[in-house]
C-alpha positions as CSV (number, residue, x, y, z in Angstrom):
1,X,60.1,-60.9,6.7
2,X,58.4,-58.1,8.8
3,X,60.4,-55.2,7.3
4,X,60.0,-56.7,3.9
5,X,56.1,-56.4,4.1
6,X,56.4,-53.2,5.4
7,X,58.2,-51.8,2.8
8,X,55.8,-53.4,0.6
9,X,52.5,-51.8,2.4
10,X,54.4,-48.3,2.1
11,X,54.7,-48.6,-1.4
12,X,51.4,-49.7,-2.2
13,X,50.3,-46.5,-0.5
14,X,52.7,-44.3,-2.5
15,X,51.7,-45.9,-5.9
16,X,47.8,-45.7,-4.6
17,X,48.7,-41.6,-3.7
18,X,50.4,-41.2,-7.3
19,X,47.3,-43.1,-9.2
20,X,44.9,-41.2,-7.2
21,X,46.7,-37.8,-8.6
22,X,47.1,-38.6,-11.7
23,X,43.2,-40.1,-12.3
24,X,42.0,-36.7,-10.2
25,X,44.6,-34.3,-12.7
26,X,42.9,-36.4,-15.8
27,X,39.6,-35.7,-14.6
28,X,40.1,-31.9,-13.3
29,X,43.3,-30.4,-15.3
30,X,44.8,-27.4,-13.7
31,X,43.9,-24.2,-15.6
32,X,45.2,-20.6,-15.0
33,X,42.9,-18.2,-13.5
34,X,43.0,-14.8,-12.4
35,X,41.6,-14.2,-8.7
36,X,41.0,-10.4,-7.4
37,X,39.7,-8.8,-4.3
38,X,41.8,-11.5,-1.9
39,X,41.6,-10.3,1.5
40,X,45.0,-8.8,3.5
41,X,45.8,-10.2,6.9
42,X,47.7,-8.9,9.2
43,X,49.8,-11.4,11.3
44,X,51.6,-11.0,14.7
45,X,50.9,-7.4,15.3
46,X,52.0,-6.3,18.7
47,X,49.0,-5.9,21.2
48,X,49.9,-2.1,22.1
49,X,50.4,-1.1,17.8
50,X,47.1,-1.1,15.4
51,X,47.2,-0.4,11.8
52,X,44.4,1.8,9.8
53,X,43.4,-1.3,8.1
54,X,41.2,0.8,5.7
55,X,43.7,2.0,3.5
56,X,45.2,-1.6,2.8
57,X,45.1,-3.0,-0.8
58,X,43.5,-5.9,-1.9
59,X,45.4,-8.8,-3.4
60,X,45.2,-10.4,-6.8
61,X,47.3,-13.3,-7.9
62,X,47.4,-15.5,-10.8
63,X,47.2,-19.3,-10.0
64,X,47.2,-22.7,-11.4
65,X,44.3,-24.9,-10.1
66,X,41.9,-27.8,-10.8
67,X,39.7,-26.6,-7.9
68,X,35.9,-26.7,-9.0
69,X,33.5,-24.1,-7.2
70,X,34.3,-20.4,-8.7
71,X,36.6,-18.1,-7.6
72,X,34.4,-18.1,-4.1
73,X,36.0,-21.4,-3.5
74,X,39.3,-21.1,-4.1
75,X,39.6,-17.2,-2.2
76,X,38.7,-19.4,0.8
77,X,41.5,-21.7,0.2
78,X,44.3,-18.9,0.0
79,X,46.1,-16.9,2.6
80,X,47.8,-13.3,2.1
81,X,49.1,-11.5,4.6
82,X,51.7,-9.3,6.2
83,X,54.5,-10.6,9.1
84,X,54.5,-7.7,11.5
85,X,56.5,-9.7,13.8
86,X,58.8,-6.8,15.2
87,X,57.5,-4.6,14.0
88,X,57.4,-0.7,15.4
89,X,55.9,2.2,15.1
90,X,55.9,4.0,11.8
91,X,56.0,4.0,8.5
92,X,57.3,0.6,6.8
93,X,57.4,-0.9,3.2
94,X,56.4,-4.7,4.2
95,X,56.5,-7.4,1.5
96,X,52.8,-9.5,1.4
97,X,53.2,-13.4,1.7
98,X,50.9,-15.7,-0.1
99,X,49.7,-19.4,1.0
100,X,47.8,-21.6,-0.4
101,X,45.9,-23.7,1.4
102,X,45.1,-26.4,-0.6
103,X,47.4,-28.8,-3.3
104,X,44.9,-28.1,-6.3
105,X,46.3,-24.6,-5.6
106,X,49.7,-23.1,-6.7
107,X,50.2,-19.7,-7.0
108,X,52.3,-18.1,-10.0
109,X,52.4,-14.5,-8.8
110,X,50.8,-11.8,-7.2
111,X,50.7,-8.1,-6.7
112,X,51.5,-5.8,-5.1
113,X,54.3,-7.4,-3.6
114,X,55.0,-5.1,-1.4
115,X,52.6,-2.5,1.0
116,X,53.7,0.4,3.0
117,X,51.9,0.6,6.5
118,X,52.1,3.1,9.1
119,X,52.0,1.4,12.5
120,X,50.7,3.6,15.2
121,X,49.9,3.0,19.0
122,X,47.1,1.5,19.8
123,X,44.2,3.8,21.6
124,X,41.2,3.8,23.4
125,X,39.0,5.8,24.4
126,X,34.9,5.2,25.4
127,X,32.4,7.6,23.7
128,X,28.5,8.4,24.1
129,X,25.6,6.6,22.2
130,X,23.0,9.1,20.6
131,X,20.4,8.3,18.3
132,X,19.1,10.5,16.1
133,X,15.5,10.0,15.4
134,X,14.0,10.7,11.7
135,X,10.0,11.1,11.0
136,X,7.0,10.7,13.4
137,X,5.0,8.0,14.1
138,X,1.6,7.1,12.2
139,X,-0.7,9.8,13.5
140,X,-2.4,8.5,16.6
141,X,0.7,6.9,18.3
142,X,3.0,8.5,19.8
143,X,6.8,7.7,21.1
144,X,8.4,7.1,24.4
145,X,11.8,8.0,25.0
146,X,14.1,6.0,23.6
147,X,15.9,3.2,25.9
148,X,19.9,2.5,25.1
149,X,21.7,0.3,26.0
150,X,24.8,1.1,27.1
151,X,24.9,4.0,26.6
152,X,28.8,4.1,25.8
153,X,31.1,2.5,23.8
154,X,34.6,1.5,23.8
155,X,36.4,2.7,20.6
156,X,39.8,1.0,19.8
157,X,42.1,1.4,17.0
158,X,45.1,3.8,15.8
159,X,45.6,6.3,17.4
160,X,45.5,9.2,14.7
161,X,41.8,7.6,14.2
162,X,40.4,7.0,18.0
163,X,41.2,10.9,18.6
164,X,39.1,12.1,15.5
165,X,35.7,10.0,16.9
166,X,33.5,12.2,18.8
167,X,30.7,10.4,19.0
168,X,28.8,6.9,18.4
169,X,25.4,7.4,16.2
170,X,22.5,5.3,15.5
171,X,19.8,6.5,13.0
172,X,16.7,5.5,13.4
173,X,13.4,6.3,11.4
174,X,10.2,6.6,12.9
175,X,8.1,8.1,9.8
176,X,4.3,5.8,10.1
177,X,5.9,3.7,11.9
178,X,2.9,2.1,14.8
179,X,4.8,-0.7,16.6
180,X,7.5,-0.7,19.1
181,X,11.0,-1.0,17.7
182,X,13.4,-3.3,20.0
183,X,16.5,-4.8,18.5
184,X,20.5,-4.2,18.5
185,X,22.3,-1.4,15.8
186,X,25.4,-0.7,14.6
187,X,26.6,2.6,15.7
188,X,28.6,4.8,13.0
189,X,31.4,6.7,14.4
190,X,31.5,10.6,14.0
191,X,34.0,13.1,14.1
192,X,33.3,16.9,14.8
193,X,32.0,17.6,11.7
194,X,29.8,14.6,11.1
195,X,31.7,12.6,8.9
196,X,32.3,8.5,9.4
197,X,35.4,7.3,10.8
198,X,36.3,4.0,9.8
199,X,38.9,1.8,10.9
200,X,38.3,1.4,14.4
201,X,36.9,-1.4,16.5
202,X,34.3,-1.3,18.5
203,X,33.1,-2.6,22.3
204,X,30.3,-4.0,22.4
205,X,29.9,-4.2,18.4
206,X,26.2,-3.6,18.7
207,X,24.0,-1.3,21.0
208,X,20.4,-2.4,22.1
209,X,17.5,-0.3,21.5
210,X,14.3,0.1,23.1
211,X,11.2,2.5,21.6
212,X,7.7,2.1,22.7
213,X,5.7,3.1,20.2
214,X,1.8,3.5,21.8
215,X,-1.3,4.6,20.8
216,X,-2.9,7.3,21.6
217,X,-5.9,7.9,19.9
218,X,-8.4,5.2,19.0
219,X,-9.6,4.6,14.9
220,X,-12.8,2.9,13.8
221,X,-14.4,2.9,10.6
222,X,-18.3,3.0,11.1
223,X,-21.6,3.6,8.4
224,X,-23.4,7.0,7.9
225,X,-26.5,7.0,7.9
226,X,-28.4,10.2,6.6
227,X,-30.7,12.0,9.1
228,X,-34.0,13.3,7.2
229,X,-36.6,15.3,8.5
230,X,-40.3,16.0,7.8
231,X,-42.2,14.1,4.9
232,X,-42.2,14.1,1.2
233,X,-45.7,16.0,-0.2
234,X,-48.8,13.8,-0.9
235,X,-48.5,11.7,-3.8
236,X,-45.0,11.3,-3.6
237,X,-42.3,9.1,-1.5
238,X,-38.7,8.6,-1.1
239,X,-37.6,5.9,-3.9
240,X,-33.8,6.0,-2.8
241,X,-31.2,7.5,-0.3
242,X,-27.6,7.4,-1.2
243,X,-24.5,8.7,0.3
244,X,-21.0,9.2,-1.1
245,X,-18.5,7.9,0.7
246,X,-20.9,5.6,2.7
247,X,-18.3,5.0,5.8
248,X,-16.4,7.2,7.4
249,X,-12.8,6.6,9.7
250,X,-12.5,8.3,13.3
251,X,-10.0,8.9,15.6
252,X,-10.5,10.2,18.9
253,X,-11.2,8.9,22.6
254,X,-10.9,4.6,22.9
255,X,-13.8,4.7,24.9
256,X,-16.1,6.5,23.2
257,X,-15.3,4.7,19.6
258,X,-15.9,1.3,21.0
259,X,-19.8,1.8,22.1
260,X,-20.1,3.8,18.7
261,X,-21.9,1.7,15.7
262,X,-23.1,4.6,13.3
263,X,-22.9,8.1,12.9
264,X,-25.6,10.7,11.8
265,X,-25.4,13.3,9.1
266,X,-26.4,16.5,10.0
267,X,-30.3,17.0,9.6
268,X,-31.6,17.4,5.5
269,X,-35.3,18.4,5.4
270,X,-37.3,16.7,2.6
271,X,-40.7,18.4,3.9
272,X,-43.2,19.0,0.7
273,X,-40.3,17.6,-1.2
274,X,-42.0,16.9,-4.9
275,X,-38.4,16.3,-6.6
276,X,-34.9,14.8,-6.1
277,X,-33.1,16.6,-3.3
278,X,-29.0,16.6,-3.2
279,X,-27.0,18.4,0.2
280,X,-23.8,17.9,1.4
281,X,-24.2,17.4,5.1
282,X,-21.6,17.4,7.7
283,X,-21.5,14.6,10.6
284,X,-22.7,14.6,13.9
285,X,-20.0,13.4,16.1
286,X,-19.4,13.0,19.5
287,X,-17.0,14.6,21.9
288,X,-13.7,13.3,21.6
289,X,-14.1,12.2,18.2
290,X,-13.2,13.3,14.9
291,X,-12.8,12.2,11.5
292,X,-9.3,10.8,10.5
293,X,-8.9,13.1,7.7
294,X,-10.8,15.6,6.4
295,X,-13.8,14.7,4.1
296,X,-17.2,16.0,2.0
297,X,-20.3,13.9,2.0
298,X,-22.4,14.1,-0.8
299,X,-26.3,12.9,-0.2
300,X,-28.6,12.0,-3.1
301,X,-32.5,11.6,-2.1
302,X,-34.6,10.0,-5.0
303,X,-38.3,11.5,-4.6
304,X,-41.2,10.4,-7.1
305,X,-44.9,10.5,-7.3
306,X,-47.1,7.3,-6.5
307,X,-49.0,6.1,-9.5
308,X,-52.8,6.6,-9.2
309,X,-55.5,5.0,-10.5
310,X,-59.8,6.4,-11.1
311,X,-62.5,5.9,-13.3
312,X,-64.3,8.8,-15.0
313,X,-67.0,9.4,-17.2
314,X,-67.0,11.8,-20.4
315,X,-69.2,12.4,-23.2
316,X,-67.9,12.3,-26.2
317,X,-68.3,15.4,-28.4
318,X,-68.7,15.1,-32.5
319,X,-65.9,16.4,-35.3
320,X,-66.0,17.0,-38.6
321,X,-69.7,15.9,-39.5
322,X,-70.4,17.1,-43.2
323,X,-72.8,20.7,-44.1
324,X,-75.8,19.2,-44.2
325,X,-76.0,16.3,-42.3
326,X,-77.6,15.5,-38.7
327,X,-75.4,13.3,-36.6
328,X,-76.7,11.2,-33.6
329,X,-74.3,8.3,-31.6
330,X,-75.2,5.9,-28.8
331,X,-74.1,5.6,-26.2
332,X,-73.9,8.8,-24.7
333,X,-71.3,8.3,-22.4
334,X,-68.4,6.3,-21.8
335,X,-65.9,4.9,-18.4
336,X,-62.4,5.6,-18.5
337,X,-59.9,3.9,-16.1
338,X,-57.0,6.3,-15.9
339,X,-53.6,5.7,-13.9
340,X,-50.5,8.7,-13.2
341,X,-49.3,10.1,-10.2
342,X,-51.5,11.3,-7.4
343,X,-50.7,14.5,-7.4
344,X,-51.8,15.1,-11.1
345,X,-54.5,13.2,-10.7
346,X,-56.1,15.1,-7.7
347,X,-56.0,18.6,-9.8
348,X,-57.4,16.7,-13.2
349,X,-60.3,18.7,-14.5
350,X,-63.5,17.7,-16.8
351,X,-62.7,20.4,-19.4
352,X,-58.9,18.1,-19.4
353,X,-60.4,14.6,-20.6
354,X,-61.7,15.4,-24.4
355,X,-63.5,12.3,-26.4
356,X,-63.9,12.7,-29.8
357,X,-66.1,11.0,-32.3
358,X,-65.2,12.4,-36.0
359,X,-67.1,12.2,-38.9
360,X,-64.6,13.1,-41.2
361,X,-65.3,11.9,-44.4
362,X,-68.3,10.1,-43.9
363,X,-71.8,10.5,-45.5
364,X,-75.5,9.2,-44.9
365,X,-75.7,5.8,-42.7
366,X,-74.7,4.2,-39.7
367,X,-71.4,3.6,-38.3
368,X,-69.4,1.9,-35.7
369,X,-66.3,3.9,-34.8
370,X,-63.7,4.0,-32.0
371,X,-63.4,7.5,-30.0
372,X,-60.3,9.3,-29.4
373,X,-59.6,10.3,-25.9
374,X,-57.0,13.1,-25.4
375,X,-55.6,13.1,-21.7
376,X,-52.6,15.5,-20.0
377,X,-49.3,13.9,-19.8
378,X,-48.4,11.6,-17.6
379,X,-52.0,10.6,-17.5
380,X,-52.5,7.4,-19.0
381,X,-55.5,5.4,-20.3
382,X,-56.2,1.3,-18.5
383,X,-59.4,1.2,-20.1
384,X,-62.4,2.2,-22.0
385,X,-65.6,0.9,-22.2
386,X,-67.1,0.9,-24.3
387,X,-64.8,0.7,-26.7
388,X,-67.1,1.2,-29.7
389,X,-70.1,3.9,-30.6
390,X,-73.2,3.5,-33.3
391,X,-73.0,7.0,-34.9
392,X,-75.8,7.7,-37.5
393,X,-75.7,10.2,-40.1
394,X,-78.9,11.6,-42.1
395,X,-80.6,14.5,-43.6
């Protein structure tokens, strides 16, 4: 009874296995596909013999699958390789071996089939780590030597290949760089004349390196402020100061930059100034400080007149009465409230304010008119009173 359930529970299993294929073969049918680029291993090489594994093909094979995933997937999921079980040293024609790891795999065919090696003894030999150092730092920092750790390698690999390394190089570039640089490189092996050897293994596969970058000089970027002397001429006043660029950068001592707020232009005199005044001042800077980078300063000082204001009285004179006729007007006099700058103002004249009363085209009787006043530019009238005469003409 026992071995007759038994064989029943194995059979259930088999038919479950077989109905589980089949649904899964329905569901993802095998396909032929061409997979490149599969990766050569190299299996049960003696520990003393090493193979320049740089000249060793890639495989491609042609397989039947239902695998889903890409070609990623399934390169994962297949083995070729080389059995170098016995193997000595020289040059042998080797046939390549292909597994798949996976049932959704099977492989039709491959190629090549076959792969001449040279198996050499294996060799070792420890070299020096250099670096070679590209570029400055950012200006104002500066580098200290360079800490390496270790400072040798151990190089391993055929033997024709371990000879030809002469050294182990790191690169490293340094052009505006400002912080310190601390992490592991991969040293490139170089022969004699500076070319890479590949190939080769190496001990420890990565070197540490330690630069501290410091800095030396200080920068700040402060205001300028421009540095006038003496006093605009009466009448007048400073309306606007600008400078171009209004902020300048400095390097020099740490020190001296941090108890520094402003800096001064050189000194621009705008004594009797009566116009606008440009220069292009240099800075006064301390000792131990400099500007960053070379640079012109361009100052613009606005200077106009202040605006005035007087009252004056003229007497107005008479135009164009006709032959003949006697002309008369009242009042005799009139207040003018004039406004312009101060300085013309102060050097205004009688003989400059005219008022005319014209009797142009006008005969016997009595008239009220409105004077002209004439005045020097920028001289401008506020007010006139009065604003009307009586002029009277007769025989």
């Amino acid at each position: 009874m026992k071995r007759t359930n038994l064989y029943w529970i194995i059979l259930s299993v088999l038919i479950s296995v077989i109905l589980w294929i089949v649904i899964n073969s329905e569901q993802n049918p095998y396909r032929e596909e061409t997979i490149s680029g599969i990766k050569l291993e190299l299996n049960n090489l003696s520990s003393n013999l090493a193979i320049d594994y740089t000249n060793l093909p890639s495989i491609e094979a042609k397989i039947s699958t239902s695998m889903l995933g890409g070609q990623d997937n399934i390169i994962k999921n297949i083995r070729a390789y080389l059995d170098l079980s016995g193997i000595t040293t020289g040059n042998h024609r080797l046939p390549v071996k292909m597994d798949s790891l996976d049932w959704k795999i099977k492989v039709i065919e491959f190629q090549p089939s076959f792969v001449s090696v040279n198996i050499e003894p294996i060799a070792k030999k420890e070299v020096k780590v250099v670096l070679d150092i590209l570029g400055e730092p950012l200006f104002g920092f500066v580098s200290k030597p360079a800490v390496i750790s270790p400072q040798t390698i151990l190089v391993s690999g055929p033997e024709s290949l371990v000879s030809k390394v002469s050294v182990a190089s790191i690169e490293i570039k340094l052009t505006d760089v400002k912080n310190s640089i601390s992490r592991r490189f991969v040293p490139k092996l170089l022969d004699d004349n500076g070319d890479n050897v590949r190939g080769v293994n190496l001990m420890p596969e990565s070197v540490m390196v330690d630069i501290e970058i410091k800095q030396q000089l200080g920068y700040k970027t402060v205001p300028v402020i421009v540095n006038l002397s003496g006093n605009v001429d009466y009448g007048y006043r400073v309306s606007g100061i600008f400078i171009d660029p209004p902020a300048v950068t400095l390097v020099g001592d740490t020190d001296v930059l941090a108890n520094l707020e402003y800096v001064n232009t050189t000194v621009i005199n705008i004594n009797k100034a009566t116009a606008d005044i440009t220069a292009n001042p240099t800075l006064e800077l301390p000792n131990l400080v400099s500007m960053a980078r070379k640079q012109d300063f361009l100052v613009r000082i606005l200077v106009e007149s202040i605006e005035g204001t007087q009252t004056v009285v003229a007497a107005p004179i008479l135009t164009n009465v006709a032959s003949g006729l006697n002309a008369d007007y009242s009042p005799k006099s009139l207040q003018i409230m004039i406004s312009g700058p101060i300085p013309v103002m102060n050097t205004l004249r009688p003989q400059d304010i005219k008022v005319e009363i014209s009797a142009k085209d006008l005969i016997t009787g009595t008239y009220v008119v409105t004077p002209t006043i004439t005045l020097p530019y920028p001289i401008k009238v506020i007010s006139v009173l009065p604003e009307k005469f009586t002029l009277s003409l007769g025989k």
